[in-house]
Every structure is written in structure tokens, then in C-alpha cells.
C-alpha positions as CSV (number, residue, x, y, z in Angstrom):
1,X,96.4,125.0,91.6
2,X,93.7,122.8,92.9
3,X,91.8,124.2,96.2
4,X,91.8,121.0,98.8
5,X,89.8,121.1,102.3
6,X,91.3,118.2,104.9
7,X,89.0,115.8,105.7
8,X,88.4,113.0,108.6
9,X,91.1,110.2,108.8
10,X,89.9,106.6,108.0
11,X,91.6,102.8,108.3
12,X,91.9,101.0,105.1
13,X,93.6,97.4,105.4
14,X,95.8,98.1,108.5
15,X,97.3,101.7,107.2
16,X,96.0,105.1,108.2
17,X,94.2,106.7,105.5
18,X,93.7,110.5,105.4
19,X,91.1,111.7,103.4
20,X,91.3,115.1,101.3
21,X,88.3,116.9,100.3
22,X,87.8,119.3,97.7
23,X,86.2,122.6,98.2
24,X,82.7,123.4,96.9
25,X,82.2,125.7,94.4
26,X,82.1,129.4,96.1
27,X,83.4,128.0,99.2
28,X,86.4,130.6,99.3
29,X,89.3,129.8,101.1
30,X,88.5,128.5,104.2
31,X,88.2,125.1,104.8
32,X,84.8,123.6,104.5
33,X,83.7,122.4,108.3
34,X,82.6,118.6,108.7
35,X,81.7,116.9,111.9
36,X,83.8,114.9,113.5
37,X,86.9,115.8,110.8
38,X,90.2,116.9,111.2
39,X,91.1,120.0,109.6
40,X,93.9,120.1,106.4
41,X,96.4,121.3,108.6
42,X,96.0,118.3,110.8
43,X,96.5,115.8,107.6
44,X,99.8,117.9,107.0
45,X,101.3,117.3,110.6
46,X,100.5,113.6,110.6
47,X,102.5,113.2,107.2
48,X,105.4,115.1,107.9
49,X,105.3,113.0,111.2
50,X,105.3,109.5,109.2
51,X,108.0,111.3,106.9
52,X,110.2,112.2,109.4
53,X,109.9,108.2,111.2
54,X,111.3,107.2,108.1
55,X,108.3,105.6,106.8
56,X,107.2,105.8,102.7
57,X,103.7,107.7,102.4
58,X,101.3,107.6,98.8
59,X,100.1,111.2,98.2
60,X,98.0,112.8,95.4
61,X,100.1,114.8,92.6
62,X,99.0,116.9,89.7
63,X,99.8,114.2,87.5
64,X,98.9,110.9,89.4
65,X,99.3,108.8,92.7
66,X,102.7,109.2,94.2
67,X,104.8,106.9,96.9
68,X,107.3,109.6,98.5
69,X,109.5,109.3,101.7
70,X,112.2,112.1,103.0
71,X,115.0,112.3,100.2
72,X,117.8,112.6,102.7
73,X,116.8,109.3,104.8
74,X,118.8,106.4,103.0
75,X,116.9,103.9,104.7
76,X,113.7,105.0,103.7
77,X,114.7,105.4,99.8
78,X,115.8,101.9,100.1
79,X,112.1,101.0,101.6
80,X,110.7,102.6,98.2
81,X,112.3,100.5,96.0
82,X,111.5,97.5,97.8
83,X,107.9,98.8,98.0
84,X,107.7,99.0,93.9
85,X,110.3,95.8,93.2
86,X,112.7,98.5,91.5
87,X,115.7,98.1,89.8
88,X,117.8,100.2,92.0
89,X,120.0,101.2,89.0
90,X,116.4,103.5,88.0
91,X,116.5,106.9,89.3
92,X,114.0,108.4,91.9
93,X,113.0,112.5,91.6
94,X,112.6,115.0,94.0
95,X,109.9,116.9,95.2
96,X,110.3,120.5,96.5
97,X,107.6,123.4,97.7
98,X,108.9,126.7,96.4
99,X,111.5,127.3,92.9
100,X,113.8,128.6,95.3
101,X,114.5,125.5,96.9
102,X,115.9,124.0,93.6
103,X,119.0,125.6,93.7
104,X,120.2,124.2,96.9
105,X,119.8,120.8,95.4
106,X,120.5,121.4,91.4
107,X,123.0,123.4,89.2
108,X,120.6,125.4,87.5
109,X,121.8,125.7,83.6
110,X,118.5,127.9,82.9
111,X,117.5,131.2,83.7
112,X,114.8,132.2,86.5
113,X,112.2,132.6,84.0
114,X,112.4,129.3,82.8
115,X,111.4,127.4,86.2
116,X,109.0,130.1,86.8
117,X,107.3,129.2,83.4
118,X,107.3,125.2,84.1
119,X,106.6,125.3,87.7
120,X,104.7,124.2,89.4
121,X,103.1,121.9,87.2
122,X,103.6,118.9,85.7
123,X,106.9,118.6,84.4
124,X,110.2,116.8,85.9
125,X,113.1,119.1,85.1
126,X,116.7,116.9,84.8
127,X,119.8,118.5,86.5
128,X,123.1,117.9,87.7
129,X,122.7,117.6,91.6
130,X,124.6,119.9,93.9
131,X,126.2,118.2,96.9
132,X,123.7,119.1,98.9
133,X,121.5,116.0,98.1
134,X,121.7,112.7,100.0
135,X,123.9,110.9,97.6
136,X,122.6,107.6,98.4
137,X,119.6,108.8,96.3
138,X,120.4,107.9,92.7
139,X,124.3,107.3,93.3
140,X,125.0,106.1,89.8
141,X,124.8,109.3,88.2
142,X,125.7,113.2,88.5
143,X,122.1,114.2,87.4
144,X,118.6,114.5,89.2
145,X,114.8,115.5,88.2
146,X,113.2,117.9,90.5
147,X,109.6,118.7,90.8
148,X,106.9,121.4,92.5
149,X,103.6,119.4,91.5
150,X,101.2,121.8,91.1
151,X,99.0,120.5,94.3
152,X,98.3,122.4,97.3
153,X,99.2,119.9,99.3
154,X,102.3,118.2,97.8
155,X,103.7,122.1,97.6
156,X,102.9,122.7,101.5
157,X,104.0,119.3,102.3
158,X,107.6,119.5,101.3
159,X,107.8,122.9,103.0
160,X,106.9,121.9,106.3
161,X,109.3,118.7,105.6
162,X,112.2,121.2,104.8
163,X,113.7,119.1,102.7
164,X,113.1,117.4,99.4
165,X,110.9,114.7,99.3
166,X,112.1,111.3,97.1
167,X,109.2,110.9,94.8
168,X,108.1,108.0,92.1
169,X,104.9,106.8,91.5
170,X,102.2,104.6,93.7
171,X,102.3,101.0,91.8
172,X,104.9,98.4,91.3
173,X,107.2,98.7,88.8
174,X,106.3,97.8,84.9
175,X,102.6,98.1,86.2
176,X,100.1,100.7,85.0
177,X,100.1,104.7,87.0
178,X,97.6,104.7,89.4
179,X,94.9,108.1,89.7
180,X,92.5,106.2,92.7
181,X,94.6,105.2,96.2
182,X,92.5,102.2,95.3
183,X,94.6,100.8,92.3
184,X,97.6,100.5,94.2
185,X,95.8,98.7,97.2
186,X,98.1,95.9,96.9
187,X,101.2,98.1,98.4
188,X,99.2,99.7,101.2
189,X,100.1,97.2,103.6
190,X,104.2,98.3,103.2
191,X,103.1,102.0,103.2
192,X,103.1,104.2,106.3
193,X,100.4,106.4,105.1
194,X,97.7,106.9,102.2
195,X,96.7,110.4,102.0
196,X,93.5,110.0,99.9
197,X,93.1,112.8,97.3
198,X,90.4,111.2,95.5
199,X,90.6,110.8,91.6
200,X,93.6,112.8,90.4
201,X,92.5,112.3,86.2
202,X,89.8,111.4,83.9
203,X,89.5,107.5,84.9
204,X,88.8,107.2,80.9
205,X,91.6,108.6,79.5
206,X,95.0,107.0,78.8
207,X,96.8,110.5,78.6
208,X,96.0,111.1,82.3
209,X,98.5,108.2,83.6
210,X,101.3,109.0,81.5
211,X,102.9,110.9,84.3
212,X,104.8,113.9,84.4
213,X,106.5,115.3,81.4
214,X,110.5,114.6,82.1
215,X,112.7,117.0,80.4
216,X,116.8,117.3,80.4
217,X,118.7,120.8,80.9
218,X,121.7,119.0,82.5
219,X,123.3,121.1,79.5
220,X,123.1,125.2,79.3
221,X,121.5,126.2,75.9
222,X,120.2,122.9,75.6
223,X,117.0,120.3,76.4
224,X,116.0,116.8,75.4
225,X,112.6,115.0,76.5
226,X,113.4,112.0,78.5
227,X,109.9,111.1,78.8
228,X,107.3,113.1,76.4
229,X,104.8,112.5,79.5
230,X,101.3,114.5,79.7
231,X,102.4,117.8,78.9
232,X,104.8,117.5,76.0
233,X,103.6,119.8,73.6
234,X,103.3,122.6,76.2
235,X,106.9,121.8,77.6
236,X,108.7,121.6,74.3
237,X,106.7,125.3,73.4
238,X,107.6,127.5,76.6
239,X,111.6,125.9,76.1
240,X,112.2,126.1,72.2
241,X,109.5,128.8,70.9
242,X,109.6,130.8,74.0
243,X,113.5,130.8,75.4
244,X,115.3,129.6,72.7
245,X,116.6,126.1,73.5
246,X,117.6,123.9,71.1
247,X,117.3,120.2,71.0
């Protein structure tokens, strides 16, 4: 899991930008002081606060740049597909802080073990939802993808929201995955809230913008890759070689 200190806020373009630091090397687990900044617990309260407005907010992942608003606010999953200029028929996943908090929202085909092994980290696991879930989020279909990025921040974030986050990436649709808040400048303006993570991938590399790895188990005994994603070959290993799914 990647170590974050909060940093000051800034302005970029009319939205309020919150800036996240890393911590220095040997800099334990406090945060790392700066004048005049706000501390990471600070950056938390201000985005649950935009969340719970009903405002969309980009956010740093383990993968790459998310947009993300409160799952069971209708109104503000609508605002995220208007954001990206989504086909509203294209599903949205969820975000949540602990593996506990997925069976409230999913019917869990898989043992414990299995979660534990894939999150958090970067994989989108595919369920049927439970009727707990706002079913104006993805009302065409019985099935939903769940995931605990493994980021401080995203993780803390959706347990101070306690609730699942709606969560897709930071660009507009059929465009490329963003890793800087500043490739998807152009949708800042419709955004609440950037929290600013700084690079979140190897700007160089392709694989780092392929997104989470998206993976079916809708069906007990069973998985199939939706979307092979950036950690396919580690996926596929922990399910087949490991527990004994079958394709």
C-alpha cells in the first residue's frame, strides 16, 4: 500500500485542488509537516464533504485517475456519465474500504480467501448485486464490479463515506486512462473536486493505463476475464492455480 502525507490545497481552473504528498523515505508514519498545509486528514473531510453534496470528485487509484461520486446518490451517478459522455447502458463499479463491506452489496460466490488474496489491489471483481445497492446504479443488469484500490486514501475515503463509492475512470469516454490530474484537465470544470495524487504510473509505459484487471465470479466454481487489465497474469494465477476455478 502506498504511504501518502496530505498536502496544502490549491485552485486549478475554478475547482479546488487538493494536493497529496508522498512520504520521504524513513519518514515513518506520521505525516511529513509543511508550512502553511493542511494535514491528510483534512483533504479526507473536504472530499467526503463534496461527496456527500452530491458532487463527482477525481481521486488517485492504484491503477490510474478515477472520477467517483457516492454510489447511492442517483443524481450524482447521472452527473458522471454526463461528465465522461457515457453510454448509460455501460456499467459503473464500486469502490469500498474494507472486504467486509462487500458482502452487504454483492452475493459472494467465492470463499473468504479468495477476496483476501485479490484485495486490495488492482483487480475489479464481477458479482451479482445484493439489494442493498442503489439500483439506479447500473439498472440493466443483476451483476456489479466491486473494488478496494490498493491506495491509502481511496481505502480511508470510502470508510469515512460509509457507503460505496460509484467509481470509473478520469477522461471522457473512448479517450486514453489518465495517471497525471493534468490529462483530464478538460473535465475539471464539471468536477467538484481534484484530489491531486501526483503520477499514479510509469508516464512511459502503455501497461500502466490499462486499468484494473476486471474479472467475473457471478458464477460459483467459476471465473472469466472481462477485461485482462494490468494484472492479468497474477489474477488468472491466485484463481485457477491457487483455488481451483475453472474458466
Amino acid at each position: 500500500m502506498r504511504d501518502q502525507a496530505a498536502t496544502a490545497a490549491g485552485d486549478g481552473g475554478g475547482v479546488r485542488r487538493l494536493r497529496l504528498l508522498r512520504q520521504s523515505a524513513g519518514a515513518g508514519p506520521g505525516l511529513r509537516p509543511r508550512p502553511g498545509a493542511g494535514d491528510w486528514n483534512e483533504v479526507l473531510r473536504e472530499t467526503v464533504n463534496v461527496l456527500q453534496s452530491g458532487c463527482v470528485v477525481a481521486v488517485p487509484t492504484d491503477t490510474i485517475y478515477g472520477i467517483a461520486c457516492l454510489a447511492q446518490n442517483s443524481e450524482a451517478i447521472q452527473r458522471i456519465y454526463e461528465i465522461k459522455g457515457r453510454n448509460t447502458d455501460k456499467p459503473l463499479a464500486i469502490s469500498v474500504g474494507n472486504v467486509e463491506d462487500i458482502y452487504k452489496y454483492c452475493k459472494v460466490t467465492v470463499p473468504d480467501q479468495v477476496l483476501s488474496d485479490l484485495l486490495p489491489g488492482p483487480v475489479t471483481l464481477v458479482f451479482k448485486r445484493s439489494d442493498g445497492l442503489n439500483r439506479d446504479l447500473n439498472p440493466f443488469t443483476d451483476l456489479v464490479g466491486v473494488r478496494i484500490p490498493e491506495h491509502a486514501f481511496m481505502q480511508k475515503l470510502a470508510q469515512l463515506c460509509g457507503e460505496p463509492l460509484a467509481l470509473t475512470s478520469a477522461n471522457v469516454s473512448s479517450r486514453t486512462s489518465t495517471l497525471t490530474p493534468e490529462e483530464f484537465k478538460d473535465i475539471w470544470p464539471s468536477l467538484g473536486l481534484v484530489v491531486d495524487g501526483g503520477p499514479v504510473g510509469d508516464m512511459m509505459s502503455p501497461e500502466c493505463r490499462l486499468g484494473s484487471t476486471v474479472v467475473n465470479l457471478a458464477t460459483p466454481g467459476k471465473y472469466s476475464i472481462i477485461r485482462p487489465g494490468c494484472a492479468f497474469t497474477a489474477t488468472v494465477d491466485i484463481l485457477q492455480k491457487k483455488h481451483g476455478l475453472s474458466l
